[in-house]
N, C-alpha and C positions, 0 to 999 in steps of 0.2 A: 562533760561540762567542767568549767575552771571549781575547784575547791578553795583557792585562796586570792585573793586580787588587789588590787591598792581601791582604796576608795577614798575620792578626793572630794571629801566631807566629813565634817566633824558630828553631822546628827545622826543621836543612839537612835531615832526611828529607821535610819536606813540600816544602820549597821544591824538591831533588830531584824529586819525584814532580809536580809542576806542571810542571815545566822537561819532564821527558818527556811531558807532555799538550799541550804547545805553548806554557803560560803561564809571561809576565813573571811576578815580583812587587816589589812593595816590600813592605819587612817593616818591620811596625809589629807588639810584639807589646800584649797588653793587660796591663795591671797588676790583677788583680779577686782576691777572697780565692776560695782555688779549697778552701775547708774543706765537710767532705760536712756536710749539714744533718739533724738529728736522724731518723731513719726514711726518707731518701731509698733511694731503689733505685738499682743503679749505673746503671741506662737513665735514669731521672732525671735524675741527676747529672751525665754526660757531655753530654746535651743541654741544662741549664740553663746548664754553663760556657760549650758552642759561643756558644749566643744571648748571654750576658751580655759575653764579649771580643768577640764582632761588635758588640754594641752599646758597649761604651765606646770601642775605634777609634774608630767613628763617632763621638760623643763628643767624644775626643779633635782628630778634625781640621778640625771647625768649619766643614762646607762645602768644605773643598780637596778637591781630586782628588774630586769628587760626581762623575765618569764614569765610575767603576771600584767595582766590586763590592768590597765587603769580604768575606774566606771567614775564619772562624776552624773550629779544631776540636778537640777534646777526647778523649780516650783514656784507658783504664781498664781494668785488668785485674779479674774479676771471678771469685767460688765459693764456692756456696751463699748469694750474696747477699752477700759480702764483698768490700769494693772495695779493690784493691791500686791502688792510686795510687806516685807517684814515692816511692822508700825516700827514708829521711831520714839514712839512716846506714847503713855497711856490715851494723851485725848486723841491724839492720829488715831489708836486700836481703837477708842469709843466713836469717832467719826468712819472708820472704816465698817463698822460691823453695825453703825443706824442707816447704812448705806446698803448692805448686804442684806437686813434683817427684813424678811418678807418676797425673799427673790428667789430667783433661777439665774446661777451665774456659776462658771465657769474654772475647774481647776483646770491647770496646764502643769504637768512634771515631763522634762528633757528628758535624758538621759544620752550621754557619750560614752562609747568605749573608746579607746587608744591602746591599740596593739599590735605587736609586729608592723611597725611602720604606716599602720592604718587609723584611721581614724573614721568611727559611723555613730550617725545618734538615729533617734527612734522620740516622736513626740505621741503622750497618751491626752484625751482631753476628756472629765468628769464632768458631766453639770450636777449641778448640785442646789437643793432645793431647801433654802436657809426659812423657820416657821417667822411669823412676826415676833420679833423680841422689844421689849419694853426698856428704858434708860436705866430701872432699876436692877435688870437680869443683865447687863451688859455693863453696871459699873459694878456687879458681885463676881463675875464673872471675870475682871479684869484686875480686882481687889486680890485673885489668886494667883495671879500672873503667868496663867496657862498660855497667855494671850502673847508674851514676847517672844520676838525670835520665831515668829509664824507667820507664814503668809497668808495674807489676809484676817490676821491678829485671830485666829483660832486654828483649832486641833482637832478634826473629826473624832480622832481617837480618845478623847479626853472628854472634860465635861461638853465642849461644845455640840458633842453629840448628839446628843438630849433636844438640841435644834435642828435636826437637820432629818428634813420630811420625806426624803427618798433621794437619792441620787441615781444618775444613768451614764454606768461606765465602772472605773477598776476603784474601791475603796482603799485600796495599797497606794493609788496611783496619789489618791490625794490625804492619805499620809505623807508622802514625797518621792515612792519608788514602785512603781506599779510593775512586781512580779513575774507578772508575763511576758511585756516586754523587755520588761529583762535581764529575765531567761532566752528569749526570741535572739536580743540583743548579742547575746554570750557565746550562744548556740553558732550565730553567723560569724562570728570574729573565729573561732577552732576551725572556719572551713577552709 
């Protein structure tokens, strides 16, 4: 398998979750409008961003480093077809998560590689099982600012943990990079 790869993202939880798989990375993240497109589905959406920041990295480095796989990946909280993406503002996370609190819904993480002239992604989907939470556990919650720069305004890995009743599927996956695939992922681009 690859020891060192580009990764076209800037979060330490992936870069984390690589480091325990064996892999370098350099981070290059991608710059792309990450807005959902009219009637897109979150499976959609989450694999159109992976493919679109693997491909502008690419893009971006104009032939350097061609010996290293580019991985980008994408992550989305998802119910009844509503995509929770990164809150934009405290009350969006406290509106996001009185929406979540009590549910079964949906993480989705992409994932792209770009290599030797290829390009394949691979979609993993969590559900995930949020307990009922209260306004006051959700504005202490948000008072620490676990909540920005997440989709769906929390962090399995973090305190929001502490709510979350069982989930069915990869826990990596809805940290942001679910391990098996890819590895799986990695494995199929060396062939």
């Amino acid at each position: 398998m690859f020891t060192k790869i580009i990764l076209a993202s800037q979060s330490p939880r992936r870069v984390a979750l690589l480091k325990q798989m064996g892999i370098d990375c350099l981070v290059m993240p991608a710059d792309i409008d990450e807005s959902v497109l009219s009637g897109e589905s979150p499976t959609d959406y989450v694999l159109r961003l992976a493919k679109q920041k693997a491909l502008a990295t690419l893009k971006k480095l104009k032939g350097e480093h061609a010996d290293l796989p580019i991985l980008a990946a994408d992550t989305t909280v998802a119910m009844s077809n509503e995509i929770f993406g990164k809150p934009e503002n405290d009350a969006d996370a406290f509106n996001m998560l009185k929406k979540l609190s009590d549910s079964m819904h949906q993480v989705h993480t992409a994932i792209a590689v770009a290599f030797d002239g290829k390009l394949e992604s691979i979609l993993n989907t969590t559900l995930v099982q949020m307990m009922p939470l209260t306004d006051a556990m959700i504005e202490a919650y948000i008072a620490n600012n676990e909540h920005n720069d997440k989709a769906g305004s929390y962090a399995i890995q973090g305190l929001a943990g502490n709510w979350i009743k069982r989930i069915e599927g990869s826990y990596t996956g809805v940290m942001g990079l679910p391990v098996h695939e890819t590895a799986m992922l990695l494995y199929k681009m060396l062939r």
